[in-house]
N, C-alpha and C positions, 0 to 999 in steps of 0.2 A: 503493500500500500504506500509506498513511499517515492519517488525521485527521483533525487541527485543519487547520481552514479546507475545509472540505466544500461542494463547489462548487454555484453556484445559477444558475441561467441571470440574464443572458446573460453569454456565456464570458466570462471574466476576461480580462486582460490583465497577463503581468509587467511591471513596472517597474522602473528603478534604485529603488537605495535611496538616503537623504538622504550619505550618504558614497562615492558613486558605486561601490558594489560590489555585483554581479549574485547572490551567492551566496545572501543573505537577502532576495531580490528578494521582493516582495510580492505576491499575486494576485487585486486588489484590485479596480481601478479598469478600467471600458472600458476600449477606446482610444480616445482622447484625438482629436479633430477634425484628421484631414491626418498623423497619424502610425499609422494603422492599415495603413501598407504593410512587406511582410515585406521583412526587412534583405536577404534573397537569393533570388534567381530560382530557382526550382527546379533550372535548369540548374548554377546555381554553385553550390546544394548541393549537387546529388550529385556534381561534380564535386570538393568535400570530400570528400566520404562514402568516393568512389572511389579516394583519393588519401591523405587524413590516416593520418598511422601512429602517433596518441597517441590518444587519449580524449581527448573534447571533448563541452561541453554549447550547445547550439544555442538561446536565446531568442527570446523573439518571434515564434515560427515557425509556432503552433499557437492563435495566439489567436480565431480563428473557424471554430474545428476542434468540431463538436457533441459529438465523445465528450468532452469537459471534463467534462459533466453526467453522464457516466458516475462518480459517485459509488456507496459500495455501495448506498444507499438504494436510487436509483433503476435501479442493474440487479436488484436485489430486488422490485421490481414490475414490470421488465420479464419476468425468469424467470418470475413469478407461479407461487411453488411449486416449480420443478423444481430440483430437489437435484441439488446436486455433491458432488465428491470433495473432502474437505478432510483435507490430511497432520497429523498433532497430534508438536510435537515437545516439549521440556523448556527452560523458562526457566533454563538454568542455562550456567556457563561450565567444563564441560572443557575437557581438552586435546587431549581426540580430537574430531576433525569429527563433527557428526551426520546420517550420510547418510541418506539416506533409505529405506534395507534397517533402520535401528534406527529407524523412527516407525510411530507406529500410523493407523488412516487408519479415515475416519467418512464417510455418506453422510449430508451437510444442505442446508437451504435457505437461502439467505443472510439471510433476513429470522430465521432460528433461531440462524444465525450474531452477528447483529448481536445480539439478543437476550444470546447467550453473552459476547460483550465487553461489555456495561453491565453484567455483572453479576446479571442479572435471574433471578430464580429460574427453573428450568427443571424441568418434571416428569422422576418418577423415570426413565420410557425413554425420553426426550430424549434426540437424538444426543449432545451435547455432557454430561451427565449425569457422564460418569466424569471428564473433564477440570476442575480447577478454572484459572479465567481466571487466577488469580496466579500460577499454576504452570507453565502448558501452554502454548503460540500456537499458530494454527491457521495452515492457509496452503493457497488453493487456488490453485494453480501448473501451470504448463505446459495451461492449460485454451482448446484451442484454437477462436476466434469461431464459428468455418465449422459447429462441432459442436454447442455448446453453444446455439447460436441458429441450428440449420438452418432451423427454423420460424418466423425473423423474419429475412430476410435482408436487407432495406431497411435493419436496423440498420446493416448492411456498411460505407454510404456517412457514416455517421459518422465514419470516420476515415480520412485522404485525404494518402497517402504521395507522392501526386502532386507535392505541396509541396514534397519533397525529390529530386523526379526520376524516381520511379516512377510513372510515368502506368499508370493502373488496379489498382493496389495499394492496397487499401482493408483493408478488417475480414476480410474471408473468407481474407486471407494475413497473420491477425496470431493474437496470443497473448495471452490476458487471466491477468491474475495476482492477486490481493484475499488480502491477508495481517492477520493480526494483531500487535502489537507484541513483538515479538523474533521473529519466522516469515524462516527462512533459507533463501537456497541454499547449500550446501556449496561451498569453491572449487574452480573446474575449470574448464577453457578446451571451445571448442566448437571441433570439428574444421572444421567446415563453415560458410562464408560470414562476414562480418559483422552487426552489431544495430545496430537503431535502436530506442529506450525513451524513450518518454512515460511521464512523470509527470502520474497526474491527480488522486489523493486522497491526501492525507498523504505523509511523506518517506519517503526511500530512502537508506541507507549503502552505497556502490560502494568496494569494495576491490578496485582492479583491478594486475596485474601486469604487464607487459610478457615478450612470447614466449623472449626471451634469458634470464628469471629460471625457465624451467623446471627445470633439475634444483635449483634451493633450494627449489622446492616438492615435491619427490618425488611427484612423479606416478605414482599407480595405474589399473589397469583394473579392479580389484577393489573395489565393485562395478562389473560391468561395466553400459555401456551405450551403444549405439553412438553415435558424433561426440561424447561427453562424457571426457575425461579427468581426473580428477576428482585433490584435495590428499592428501596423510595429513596435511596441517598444518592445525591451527586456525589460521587469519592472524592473528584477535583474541586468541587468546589460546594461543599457539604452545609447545610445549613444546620449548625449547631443547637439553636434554640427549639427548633422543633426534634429534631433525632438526637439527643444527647451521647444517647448509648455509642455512640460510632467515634467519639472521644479517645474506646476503648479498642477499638478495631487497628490492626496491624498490617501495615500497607506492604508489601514486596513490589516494588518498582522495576521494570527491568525497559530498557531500549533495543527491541531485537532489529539489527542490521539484517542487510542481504546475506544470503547463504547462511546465516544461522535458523536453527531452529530450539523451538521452544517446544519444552517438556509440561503441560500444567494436567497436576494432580488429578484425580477423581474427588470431584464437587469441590474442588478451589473456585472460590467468587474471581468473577475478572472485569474489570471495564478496558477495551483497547481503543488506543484512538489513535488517525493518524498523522505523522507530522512533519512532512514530506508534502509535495505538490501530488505528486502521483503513487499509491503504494500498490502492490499487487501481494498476496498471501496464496498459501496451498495451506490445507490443513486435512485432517482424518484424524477421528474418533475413534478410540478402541474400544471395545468393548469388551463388559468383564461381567466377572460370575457377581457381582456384587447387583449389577442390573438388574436380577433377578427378584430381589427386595423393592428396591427401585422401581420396577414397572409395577408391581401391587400398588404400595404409595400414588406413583401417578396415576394410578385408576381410580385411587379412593377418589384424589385431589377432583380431577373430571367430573367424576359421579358427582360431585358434590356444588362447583362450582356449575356447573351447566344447571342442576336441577334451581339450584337458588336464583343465578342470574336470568332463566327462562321464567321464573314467577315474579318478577319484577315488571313494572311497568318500562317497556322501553324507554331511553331518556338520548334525544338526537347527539348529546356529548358526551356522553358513556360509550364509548368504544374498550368493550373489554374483550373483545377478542381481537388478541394480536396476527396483525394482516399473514404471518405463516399458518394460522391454522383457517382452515376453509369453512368448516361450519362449528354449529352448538351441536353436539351428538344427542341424540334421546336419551331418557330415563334408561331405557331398556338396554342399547346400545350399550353403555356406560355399565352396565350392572352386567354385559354379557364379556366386555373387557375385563374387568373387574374377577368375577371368575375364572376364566383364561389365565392372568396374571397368576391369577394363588396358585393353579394346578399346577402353571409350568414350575411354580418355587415350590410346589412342597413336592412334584415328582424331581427336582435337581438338587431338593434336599435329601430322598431316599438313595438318589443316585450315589449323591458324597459320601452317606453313612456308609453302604453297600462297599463299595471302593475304598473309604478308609480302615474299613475291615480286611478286605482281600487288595493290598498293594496293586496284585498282577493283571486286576481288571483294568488298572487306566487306561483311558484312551489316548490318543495320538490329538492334541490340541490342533483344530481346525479354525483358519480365518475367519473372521466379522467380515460382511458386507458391508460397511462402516458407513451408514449415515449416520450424522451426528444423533441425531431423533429417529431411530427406527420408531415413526409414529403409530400408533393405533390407529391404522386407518378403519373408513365407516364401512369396509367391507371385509374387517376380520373375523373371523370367526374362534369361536373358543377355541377351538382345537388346533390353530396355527400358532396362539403359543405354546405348543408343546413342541414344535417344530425350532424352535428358537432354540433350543438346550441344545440341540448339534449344529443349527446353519448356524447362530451365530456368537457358536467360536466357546458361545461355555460349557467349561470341562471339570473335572474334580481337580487336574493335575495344579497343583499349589507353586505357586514361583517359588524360588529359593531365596531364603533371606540373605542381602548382600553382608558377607564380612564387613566389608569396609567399603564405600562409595569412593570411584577413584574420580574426586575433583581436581580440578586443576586446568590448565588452558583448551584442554577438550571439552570440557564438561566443569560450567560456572552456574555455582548454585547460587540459586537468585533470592537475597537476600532479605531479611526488615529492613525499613528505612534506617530505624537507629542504633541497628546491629553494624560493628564493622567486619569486614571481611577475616582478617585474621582469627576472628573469636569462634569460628566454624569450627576449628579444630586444622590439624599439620596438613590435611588434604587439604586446602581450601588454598585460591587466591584470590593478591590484592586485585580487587575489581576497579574497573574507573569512577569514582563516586560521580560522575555524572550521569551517569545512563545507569549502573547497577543498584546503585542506593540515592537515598534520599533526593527524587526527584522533584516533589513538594513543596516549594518553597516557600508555602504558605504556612508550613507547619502544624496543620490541621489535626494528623495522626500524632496517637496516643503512643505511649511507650513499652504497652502493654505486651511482653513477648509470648505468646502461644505457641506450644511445643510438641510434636508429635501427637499421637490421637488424644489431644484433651478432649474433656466433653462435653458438646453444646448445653448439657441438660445441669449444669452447675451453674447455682443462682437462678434458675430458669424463672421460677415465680417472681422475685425481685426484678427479673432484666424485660419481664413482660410486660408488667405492671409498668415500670418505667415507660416502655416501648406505646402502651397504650395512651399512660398521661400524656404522651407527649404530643402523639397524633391529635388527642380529642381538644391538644391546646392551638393545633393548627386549624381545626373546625370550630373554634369558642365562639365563632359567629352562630355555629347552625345550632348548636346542644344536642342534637341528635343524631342517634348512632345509624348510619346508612349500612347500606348493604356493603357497602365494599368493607366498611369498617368490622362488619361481622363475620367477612370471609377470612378478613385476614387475621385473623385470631382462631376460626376455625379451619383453617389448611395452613396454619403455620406447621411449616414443616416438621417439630417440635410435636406437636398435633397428630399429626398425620402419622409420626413416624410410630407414636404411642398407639394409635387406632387399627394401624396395619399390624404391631404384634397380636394385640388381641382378636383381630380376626385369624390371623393364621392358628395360633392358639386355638382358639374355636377351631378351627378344621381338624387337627392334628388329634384333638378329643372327639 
């Protein structure tokens, strides 16, 4: 999604920099005679992948990977004309998130695109026409390879996940993203699987969170959208008086350049933005045996949210379905995913037990078809997730816990803002405090360090209660409690997570 330094074959190569820090690594030069070998086996990365519980930026990894040249240019001649969907939102800093139910949204071609960020005059019924470039970013997002290039699928082999341990995971289980300079995701953690993100044009701003700082970010479903849980905080520019709680919340800043890629957790909170004229991203979702849980929850959430938002009077500025999901699902619908979900988890829970008893039954771990949201579409049936425990990819076979995390100019873990780099421990390096740490200069975040799996459910009552006085001090106009304010207390995830043990519980008896 970024820029300066717009790639040109052949693929570049990072480099350290003259002061041995990978952060403002250069993407410059070949490589270099006898060091063109990747610092890790594909084995011992995904065995990271599988295993790390922080954000971590991976070097070196991708340097004779051909989607580098994936610049906008040239997927703008690839597309040759075919228009996409591009979101337009406001170059501006409130305090409320700009989700994506408040942007307007334009059908163009990248080459019209690219046109709109230089500035270039554009006729009167030009898509981009109403938007001015100093005012507006554009951002075409969530725009998934397998679709947007069904009719060039040789493209696919451009990008080779293999490297990281997913042998046959290429472009057809990935997500291209082409932003303009300030084009956002809203913060919000993904219910489902882990990310892997290449950087291939211009930079990227990662504000990522860790899963134990969930209720400082008051998590809404409102807009809804399944496996997305989404902020009511601006992270960058966070309104304190109303969200107190987020005081306490612990910021990991990272700046991913071209040819890196980034590592983020399962259900690490993130807001990315870009900050670069032009950025371009790949990214793919892993998916894990943990989803399993995960998709129960998001059934309950659905069942729950559709039935309540469908008994409401519609209101023409309540848009709470966020524009990727297409419709409100029925009561029935919703109750027949809902079932589906428990079966597949309590027959892949019989599976595990069965298997941790007999070693020699494991199976041979089989790839995800990696959409970020393998959604519950309106035409599933109960019995397709059962089908999920083999297509996608979950297995009993347990990663192996790493000895020791080999950090260092390969592999830079991404940091708190007011943690220094040295404090990581003898793996670790000095990172460039520009881009690794403390990107903020507003000083917003707290000090607060969160550490391996702490647990969201300490303090829980105190940090709700907070979470609630504080909303209903942002409504002190209205006194009363609306619908959304009742949702978001019952599908806080906190909520949700308590309601899905007890139903499974109920099954299992």
């Amino acid at each position: 999604k970024p820029e300066p330094g717009m790639f040109a074959p052949p693929p570049p190569l990072l480099r350290r920099s003259p002061d041995g820090s990978m952060a403002e690594a250069a993407a410059l030069d070949p490589p270099l005679p006898g060091k063109d070998v990747k610092p890790f086996t594909p084995e011992k990365a995904k065995e990271i992948v599988m295993s790390l519980q922080q954000p971590a930026v991976f070097c070196n990894m991708v340097f004779d990977w051909p989607a580098l040249h994936w610049n906008a240019k040239y997927l703008s001649e690839v597309l040759d004309g075919k228009t996409i969907q591009f979101r337009m939102g406001m170059k501006k800093r409130d305090t409320a998130p700009q989700f994506e139910t408040k942007c307007s949204y334009v059908e163009a071609t990248l080459e019209e695109f690219l046109a709109w960020t230089r500035g270039q005059p554009t006729s009167v019924s030009g898509p981009f026409s109403c938007y001015d470039s100093s005012k507006y970013w554009a951002y075409a997002d969530y725009k998934y390879i397998a679709k947007i290039f069904e009719n060039k699928t040789e493209i696919f082999k451009d990008i080779m996940w293999s490297d990281f341990g997913f042998p046959g995971r290429n472009g057809k289980e990935s997500t291209l993203w082409i932003g303009s300079a300030g084009a956002n995701t809203p913060c919000h953690l993904d219910s489902y699987g882990c990310n892997l993100v290449l950087q291939i044009q211009g930079r990227k701003r990662w504000h990522l969170f860790p899963p134990s700082n969930t209720t400082f970010l008051y998590p809404t479903r409102i807009p809804y959208e399944e496996s997305s849980i989404f902020s009511k905080v601006n992270v960058v520019n966070p309104d304190l008086k109303h969200y107190p709680q987020f005081r306490k919340a612990q910021a990991h800043v990272v700046t991913l350049n071209p040819g890196q890629v980034l590592f983020v957790p399962r259900q690490w909170w993130h807001y990315v933005e870009s900050i670069d004229p032009i950025t371009v991203s790949i990214n793919s979702w892993i998916e894990l045996d943990a989803d399993h849980k995960a998709r129960v929850e998001e059934a309950i959430t659905r069942t729950l949210v559709c039935a309540i938002k469908s008994a409401e009077n519609p209101s023409p500025v309540d848009a709470w379905l966020n524009p990727t999901e297409v419709e409100a699902t029925s009561h029935e619908i919703n109750l027949q995913y809902l079932n589906g979900a428990m079966s597949a988890y309590l027959e892949y829970q019989q599976v595990t037990v069965s298997e941790d008893r007999d070693p020699s039954t494991h199976h041979t771990e089989k790839e995800a078809s990696s959409c970020k949201r393998r959604k519950m579409q309106v035409n599933t049936k109960p019995e397709d997730y059962k089908s999920w425990t083999h297509e996608a990819g979950f297995t009993v076979v347990k990663a192996k816990k790493l000895e020791k995390i080999s950090f260092g100019v390969h592999l830079i873990p991404v940091l708190p803002q007011s943690q220094e780099a040295s404090s990581v421990g003898a793996g670790a390096v000095e990172s460039d405090s520009r881009d690794l740490l403390s990107e903020n200069e507003d000083g917003h975040f707290g000090k607060l360090r969160c550490t391996g799996k702490q647990s969201v459910m300490s303090n829980d009552c105190e940090t709700l209660a907070d979470q609630t006085d504080s909303d209903s001090t942002a409504n002190s106009s209205q006194m009363a409690i609306s619908t959304n304010n009742l949702l978001d207390c019952l599908v806080n995830p906190q909520v949700i997570n308590l309601v899905a043990g007890l139903l499974l519980e109920r099954e299992r008896v």
